[in-house]
matplotlib code that plots the C-alpha trace (Angstrom):
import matplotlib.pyplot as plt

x = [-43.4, -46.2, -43.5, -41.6, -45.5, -45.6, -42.4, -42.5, -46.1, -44.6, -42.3, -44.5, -46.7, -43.9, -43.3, -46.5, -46.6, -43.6, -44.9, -48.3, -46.5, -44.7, -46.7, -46.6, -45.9, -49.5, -49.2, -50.2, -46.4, -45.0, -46.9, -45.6, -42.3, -41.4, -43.8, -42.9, -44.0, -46.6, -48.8, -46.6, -42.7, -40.8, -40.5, -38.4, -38.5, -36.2, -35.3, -36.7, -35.5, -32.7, -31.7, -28.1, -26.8, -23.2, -20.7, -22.9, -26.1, -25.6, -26.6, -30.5, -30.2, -28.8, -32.6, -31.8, -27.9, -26.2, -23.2, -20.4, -21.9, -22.9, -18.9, -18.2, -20.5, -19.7, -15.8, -16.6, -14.9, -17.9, -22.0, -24.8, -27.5, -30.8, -32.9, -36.4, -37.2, -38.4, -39.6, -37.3, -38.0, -38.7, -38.1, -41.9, -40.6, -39.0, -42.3, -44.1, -41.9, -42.0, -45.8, -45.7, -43.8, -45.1, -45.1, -43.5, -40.2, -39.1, -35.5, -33.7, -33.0, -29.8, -28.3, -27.1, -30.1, -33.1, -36.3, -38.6, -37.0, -37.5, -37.4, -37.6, -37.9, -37.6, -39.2, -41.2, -43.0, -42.0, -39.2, -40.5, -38.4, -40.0, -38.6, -34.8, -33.7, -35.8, -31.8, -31.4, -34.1, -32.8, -29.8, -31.5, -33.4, -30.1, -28.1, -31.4, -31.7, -32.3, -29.3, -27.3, -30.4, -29.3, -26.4, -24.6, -21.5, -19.6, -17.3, -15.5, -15.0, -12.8, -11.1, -8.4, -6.6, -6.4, -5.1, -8.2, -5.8, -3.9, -6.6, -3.4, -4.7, -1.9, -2.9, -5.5, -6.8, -9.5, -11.3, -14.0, -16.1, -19.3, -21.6, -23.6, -26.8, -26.8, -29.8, -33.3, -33.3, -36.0, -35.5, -32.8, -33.1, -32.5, -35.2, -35.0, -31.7, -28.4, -27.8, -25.4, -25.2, -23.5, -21.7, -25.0, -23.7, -26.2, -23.9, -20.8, -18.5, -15.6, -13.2, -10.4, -7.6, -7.2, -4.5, -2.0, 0.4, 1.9, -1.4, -2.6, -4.8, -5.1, -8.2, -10.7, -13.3, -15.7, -18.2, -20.9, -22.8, -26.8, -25.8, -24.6, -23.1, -20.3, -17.7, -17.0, -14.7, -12.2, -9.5, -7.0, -5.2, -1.6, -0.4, 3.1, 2.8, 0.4, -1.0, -4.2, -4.0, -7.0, -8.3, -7.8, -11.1, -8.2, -7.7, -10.9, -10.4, -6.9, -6.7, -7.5, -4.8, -3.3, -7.0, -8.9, -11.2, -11.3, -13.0, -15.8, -16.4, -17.8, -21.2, -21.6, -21.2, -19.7, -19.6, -21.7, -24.5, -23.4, -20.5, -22.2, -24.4, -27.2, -29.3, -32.2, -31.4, -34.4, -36.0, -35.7, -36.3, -32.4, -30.7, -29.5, -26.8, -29.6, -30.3, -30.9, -27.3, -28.4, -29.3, -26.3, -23.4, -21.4, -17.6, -15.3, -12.3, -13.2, -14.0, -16.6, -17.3, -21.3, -21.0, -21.7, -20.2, -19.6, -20.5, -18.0, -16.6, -15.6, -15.3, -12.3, -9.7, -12.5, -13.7, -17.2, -19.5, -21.1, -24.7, -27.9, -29.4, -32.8, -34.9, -35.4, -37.0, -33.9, -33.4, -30.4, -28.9, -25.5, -23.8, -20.8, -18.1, -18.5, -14.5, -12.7, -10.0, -11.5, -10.3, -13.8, -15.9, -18.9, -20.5, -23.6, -25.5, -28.4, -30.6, -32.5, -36.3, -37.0, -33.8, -32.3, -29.3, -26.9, -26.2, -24.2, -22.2, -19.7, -17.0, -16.0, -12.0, -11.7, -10.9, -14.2, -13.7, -15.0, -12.7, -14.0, -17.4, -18.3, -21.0, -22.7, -24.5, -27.7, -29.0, -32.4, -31.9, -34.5, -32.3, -29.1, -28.0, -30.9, -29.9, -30.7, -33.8, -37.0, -34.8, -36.2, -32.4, -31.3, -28.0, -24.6, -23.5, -20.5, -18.7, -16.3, -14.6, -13.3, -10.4, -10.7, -8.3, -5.8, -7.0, -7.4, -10.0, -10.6, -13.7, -15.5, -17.0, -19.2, -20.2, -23.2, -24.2, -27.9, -26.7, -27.0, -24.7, -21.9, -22.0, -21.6, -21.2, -17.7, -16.3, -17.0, -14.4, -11.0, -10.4, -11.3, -8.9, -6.0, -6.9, -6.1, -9.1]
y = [42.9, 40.5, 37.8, 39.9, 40.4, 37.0, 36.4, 39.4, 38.4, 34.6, 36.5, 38.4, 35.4, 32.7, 35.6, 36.3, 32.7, 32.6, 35.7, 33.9, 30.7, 33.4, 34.4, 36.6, 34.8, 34.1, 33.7, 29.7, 30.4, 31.0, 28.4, 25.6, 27.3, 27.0, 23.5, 21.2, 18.0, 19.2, 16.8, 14.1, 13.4, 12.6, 8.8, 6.8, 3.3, 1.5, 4.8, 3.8, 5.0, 2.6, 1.9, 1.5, 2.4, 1.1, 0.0, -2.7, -1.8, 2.2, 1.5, 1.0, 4.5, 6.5, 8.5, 10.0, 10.7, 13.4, 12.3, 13.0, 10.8, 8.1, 8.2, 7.8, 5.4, 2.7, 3.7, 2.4, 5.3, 5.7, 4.0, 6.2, 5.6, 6.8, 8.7, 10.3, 13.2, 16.0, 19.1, 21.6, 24.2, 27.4, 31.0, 32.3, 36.2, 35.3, 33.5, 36.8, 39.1, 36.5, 36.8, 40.5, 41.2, 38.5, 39.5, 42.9, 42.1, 42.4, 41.3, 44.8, 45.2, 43.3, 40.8, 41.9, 44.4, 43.7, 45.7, 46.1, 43.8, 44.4, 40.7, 37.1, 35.5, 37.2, 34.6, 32.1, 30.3, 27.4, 28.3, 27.9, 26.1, 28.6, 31.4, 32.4, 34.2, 31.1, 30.7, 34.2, 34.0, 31.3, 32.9, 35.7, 33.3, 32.1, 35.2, 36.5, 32.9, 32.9, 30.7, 31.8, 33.9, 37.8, 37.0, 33.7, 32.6, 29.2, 28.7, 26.5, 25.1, 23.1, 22.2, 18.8, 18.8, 14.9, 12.6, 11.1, 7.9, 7.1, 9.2, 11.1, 13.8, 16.6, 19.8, 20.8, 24.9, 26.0, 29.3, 31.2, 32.1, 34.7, 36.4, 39.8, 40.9, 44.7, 44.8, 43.1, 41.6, 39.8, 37.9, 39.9, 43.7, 46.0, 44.9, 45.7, 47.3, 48.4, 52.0, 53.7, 51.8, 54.7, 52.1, 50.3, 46.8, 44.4, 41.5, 40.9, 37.6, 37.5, 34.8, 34.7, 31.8, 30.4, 27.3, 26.6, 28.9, 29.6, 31.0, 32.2, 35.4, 35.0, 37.1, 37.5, 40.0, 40.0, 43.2, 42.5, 45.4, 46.0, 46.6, 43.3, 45.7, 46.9, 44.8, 43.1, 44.5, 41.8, 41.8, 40.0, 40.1, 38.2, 38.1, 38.1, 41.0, 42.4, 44.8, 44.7, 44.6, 44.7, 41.0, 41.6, 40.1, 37.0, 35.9, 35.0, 32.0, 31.1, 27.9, 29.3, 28.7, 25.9, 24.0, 22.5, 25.6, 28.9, 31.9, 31.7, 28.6, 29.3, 28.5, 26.7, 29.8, 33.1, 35.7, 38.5, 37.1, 39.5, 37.5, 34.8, 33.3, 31.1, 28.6, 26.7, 23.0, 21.5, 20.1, 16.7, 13.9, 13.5, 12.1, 15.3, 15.5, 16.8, 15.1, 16.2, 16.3, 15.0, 12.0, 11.2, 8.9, 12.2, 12.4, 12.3, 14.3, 17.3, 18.4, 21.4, 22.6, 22.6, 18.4, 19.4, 17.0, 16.9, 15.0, 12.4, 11.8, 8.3, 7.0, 7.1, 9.2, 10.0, 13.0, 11.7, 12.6, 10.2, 11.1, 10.1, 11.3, 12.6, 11.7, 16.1, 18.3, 19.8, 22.5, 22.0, 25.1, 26.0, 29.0, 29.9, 32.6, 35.8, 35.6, 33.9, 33.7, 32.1, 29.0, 27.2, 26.7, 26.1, 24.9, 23.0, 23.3, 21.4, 23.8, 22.6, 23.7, 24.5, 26.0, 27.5, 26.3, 24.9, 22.1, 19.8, 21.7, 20.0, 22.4, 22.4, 23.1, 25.1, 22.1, 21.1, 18.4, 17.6, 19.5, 19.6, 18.3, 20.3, 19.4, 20.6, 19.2, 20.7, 19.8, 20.8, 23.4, 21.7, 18.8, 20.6, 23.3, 24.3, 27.6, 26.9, 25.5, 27.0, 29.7, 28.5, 28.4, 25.1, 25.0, 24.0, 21.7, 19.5, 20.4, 18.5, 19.8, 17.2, 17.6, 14.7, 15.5, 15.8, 13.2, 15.6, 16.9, 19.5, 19.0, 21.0, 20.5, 23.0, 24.2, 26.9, 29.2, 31.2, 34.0, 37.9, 38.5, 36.5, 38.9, 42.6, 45.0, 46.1, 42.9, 43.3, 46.2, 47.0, 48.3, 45.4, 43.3, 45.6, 45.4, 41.7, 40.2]
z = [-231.5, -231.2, -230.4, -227.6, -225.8, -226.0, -223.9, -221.4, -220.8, -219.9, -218.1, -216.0, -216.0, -214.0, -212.0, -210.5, -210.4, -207.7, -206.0, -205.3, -203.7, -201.8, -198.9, -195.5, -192.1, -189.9, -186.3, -187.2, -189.1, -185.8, -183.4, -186.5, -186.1, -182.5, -182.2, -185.0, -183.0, -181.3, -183.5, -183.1, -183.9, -186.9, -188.1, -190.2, -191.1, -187.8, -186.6, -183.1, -179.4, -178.3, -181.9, -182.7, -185.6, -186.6, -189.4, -190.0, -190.6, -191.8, -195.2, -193.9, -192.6, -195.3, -195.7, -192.0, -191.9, -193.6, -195.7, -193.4, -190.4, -193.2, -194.1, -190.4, -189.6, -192.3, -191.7, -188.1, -186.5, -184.4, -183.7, -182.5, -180.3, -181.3, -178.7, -178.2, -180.0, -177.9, -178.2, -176.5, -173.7, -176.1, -174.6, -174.3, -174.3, -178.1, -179.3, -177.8, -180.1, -183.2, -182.7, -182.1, -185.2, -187.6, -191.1, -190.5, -191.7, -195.0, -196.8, -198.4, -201.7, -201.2, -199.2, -195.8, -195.7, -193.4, -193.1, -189.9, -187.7, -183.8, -182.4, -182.3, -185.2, -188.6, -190.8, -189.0, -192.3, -193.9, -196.1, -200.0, -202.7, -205.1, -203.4, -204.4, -201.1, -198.9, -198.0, -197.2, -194.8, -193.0, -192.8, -190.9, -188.5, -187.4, -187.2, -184.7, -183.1, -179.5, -179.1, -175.8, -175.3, -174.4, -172.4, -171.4, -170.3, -171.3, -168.0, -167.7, -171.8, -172.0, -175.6, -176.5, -179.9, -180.7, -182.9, -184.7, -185.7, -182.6, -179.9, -178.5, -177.0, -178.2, -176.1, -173.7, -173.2, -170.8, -171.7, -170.6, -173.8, -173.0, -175.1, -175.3, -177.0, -177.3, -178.9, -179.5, -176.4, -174.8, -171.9, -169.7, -168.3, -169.7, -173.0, -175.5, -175.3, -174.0, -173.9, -174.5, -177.5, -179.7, -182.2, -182.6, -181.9, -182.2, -180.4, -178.8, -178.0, -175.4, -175.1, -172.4, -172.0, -168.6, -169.2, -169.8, -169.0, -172.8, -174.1, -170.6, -170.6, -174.7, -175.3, -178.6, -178.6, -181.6, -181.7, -184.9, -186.0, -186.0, -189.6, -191.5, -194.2, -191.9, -191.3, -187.4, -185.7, -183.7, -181.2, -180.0, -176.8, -176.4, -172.8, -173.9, -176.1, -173.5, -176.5, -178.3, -181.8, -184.9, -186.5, -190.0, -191.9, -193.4, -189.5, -188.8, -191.3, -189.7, -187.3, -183.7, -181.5, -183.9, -183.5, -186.0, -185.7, -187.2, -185.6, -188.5, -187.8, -183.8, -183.7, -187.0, -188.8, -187.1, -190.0, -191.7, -194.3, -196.8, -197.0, -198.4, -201.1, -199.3, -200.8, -199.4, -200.1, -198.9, -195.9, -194.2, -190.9, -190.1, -186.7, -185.0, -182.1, -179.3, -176.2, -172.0, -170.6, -167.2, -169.1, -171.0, -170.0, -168.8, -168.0, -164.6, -166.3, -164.5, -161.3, -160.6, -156.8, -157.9, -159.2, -162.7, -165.4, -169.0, -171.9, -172.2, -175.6, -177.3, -181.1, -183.1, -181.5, -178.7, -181.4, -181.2, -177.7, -176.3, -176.9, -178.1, -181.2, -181.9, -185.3, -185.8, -188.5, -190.4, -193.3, -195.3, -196.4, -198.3, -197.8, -200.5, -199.8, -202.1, -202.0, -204.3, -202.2, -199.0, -197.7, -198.2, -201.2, -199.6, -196.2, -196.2, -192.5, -191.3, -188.9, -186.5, -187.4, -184.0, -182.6, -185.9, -184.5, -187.6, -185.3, -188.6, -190.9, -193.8, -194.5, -198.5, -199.5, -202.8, -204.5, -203.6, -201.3, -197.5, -195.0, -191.8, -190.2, -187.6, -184.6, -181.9, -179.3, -178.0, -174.5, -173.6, -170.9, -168.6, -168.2, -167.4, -164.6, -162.3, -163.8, -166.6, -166.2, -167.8, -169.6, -173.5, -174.1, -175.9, -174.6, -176.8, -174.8, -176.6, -179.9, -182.1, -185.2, -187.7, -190.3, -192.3, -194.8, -191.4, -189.4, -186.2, -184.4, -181.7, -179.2, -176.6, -173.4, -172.4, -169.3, -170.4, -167.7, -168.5, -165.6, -166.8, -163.8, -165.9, -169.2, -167.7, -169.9, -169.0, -170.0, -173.6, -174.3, -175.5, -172.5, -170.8, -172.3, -171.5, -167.9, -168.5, -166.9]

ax = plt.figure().add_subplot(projection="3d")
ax.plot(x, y, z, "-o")
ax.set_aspect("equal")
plt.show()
């Protein structure tokens, strides 16, 4: 008896030990949150503006790179150029609610369930190694991230298949991609929702094919629940078939249109966080692909009425952009399929701490092995469209998904429009997409 005290009482003891590292998010949470540098920038030995960093001197950096750039770097297969880091334009009306709500939200009893969350930020602190749902948290911070802001439309974006060995570049599809906040809105009338709203979506995605003339008015629509529990529903729209038919949940984890991309990979990570296991890896200084557009080395290939151009894109089998690369605060987190039969066996993202954009994620196979390394490049909005400018949106700007296993990528060049008149309502239906627009 004596010996069983002993051990619950060590129990209880190691517990209240973890809860008491554990603690509620202050509003000098949320000003660390959305400032990181505000007392000064990350540094690393060498890691200077101007700094290149190539095949042969990669092995100096290894403290700042994840593994799959390190791979690419000392394969040669591309160099980067190391830029200032800068604090991004944040959305003050996101801050607001963060601050507003700070403290107030709760995980449920489960993952998947969230308590007392109205806006901005769910979980502003410093994420706590002690803490076994730190990963969880993330998780939420990303799913609620102000990314794209309430509405925003990517048009033109322009995707090329390539050949990563001999930079053929095997097929080339314009869309229009927009999305649709439904609810917890901050920025956009109407705030702080959409009503009618009698499914309770809490976000929307709609994605329409313009070229070329084989997959020509292809359209995806992706409506996610307020409720993480239910299950998305997705459609897709084939203008030869001209019928709508149900995503089952296995499609979303097919190739998209025979690219290197499936439709849970959009974004970094496009699914439910009940579908996962998440797990706080840590926190780290690494080079991150962010940068001002209007500063980069940006590309003649297309033609826009306005002047606007896009990131250019070189390395091996032109699968890299041409960018610079800021020196950012980063939290690694893992994220593991509850299905055994999923595709992947694990993706490992690096989120930016100040966007909560997963900006780097290395896509597992079951076996195990890296997949895919998928990018995105984030422009600060203040050095982009006029638009854009002073909208606290950091903007994806470039993408590139890499199949190493295949030797083939698929990259994006984004054209991302901050315009609520862009993202009505309308266009976000079934019916929508029967009208064929």
């Amino acid at each position: 008896m004596t010996g069983n005290f002993a051990r619950l009482s060590a129990i209880a003891l190691a517990v209240a030990s973890v809860a008491g590292t554990l603690h509620a998010a202050t509003e000098a949470d949320v000003e660390k949150s959305f400032f990181p540098y505000k007392n000064g920038v990350p540094t690393a030995p060498g890691v200077t503006p101007g700094t290149v960093i190539n095949k042969s001197n990669a092995s100096s950096f290894e403290a700042v790179l994840d593994p799959a750039l390190q791979r690419h770097l000392q394969e040669g297969a591309v160099e980067v150029t190391v830029g200032t880091t800068t604090s991004l334009g944040v959305n003050k009306s996101y801050v607001e609610a963060t601050t507003q709500n700070v403290g107030k939200v709760k995980l449920g009893a489960k993952p998947g369930e969230l308590n007392g969350y109205v806006g901005g930020r769910p979980f502003p602190e410093e994420p706590d190694a002690a803490d076994p749902r730190a990963g969880e948290k993330l998780a939420w911070n990303y799913r609620y991230g102000i990314n794209w802001g309430d509405g925003l439309a990517i048009s033109p974006f322009y995707w090329q298949y390539r050949n990563m060995d001999s930079g053929k570049v095997e097929r080339n599809i314009l869309f229009n991609f927009y999305f649709l906040k439904y609810s917890h809105r901050v920025s956009q009338a109407p705030m702080p929702e959409i009503t009618p709203n009698p499914s309770k979506l809490y976000r929307a995605t709609y994605v329409n094919v313009q070229e070329p003339q084989d997959v020509k008015n292809t359209q995806l629509l992706i409506q996610r629940y307020e409720d993480d529990l239910k299950q998305d529903d997705a459609y897709l729209y084939l203008g030869f078939q001209r019928r709508v038919r149900r995503l089952s949940t296995g499609q979303t984890t097919d190739a998209f249109l025979g690219s290197d991309i499936m439709i849970e990979d959009f974004e970094g990570y496009n699914g439910r966080i009940s579908d996962m296991n998440w797990k706080y890896k840590g926190t780290a200084n690494m080079l991150m692909p962010y940068y001002n557009h209007n500063d980069m080395k940006l590309s003649d290939e297309y033609k826009e009425p306005d002047g606007y151009k896009y990131v250019s894109f070189g390395g091996q089998g032109g699968c890299f952009p041409n960018i610079t690369w800021q020196l950012r605060k980063v939290y690694i987190l893992e994220s593991s399929p509850l299905d055994p039969n999923h595709p992947v066996s694990k993706r490992v993202h690096y989120m930016d701490a100040q966007t909560s954009a997963m900006s780097r994620t290395l896509v597992y196979d079951r076996k195990g092995d890296l997949w895919k390394i998928f990018m995105v490049g984030v422009s600060d909005p203040d050095f982009h469209l006029p638009k854009n400018k002073g909208s606290g949106i950091a903007l994806f700007d470039s993408f590139s998904m890499i199949d190493v296993q295949a030797k083939h990528c698929t990259t994006g060049q984004f054209k991302g429009q901050h315009d609520p008149q862009m993202v009505p309502v309308n266009l976000f239906s079934v019916q929508n997409m029967r009208g064929g627009n």
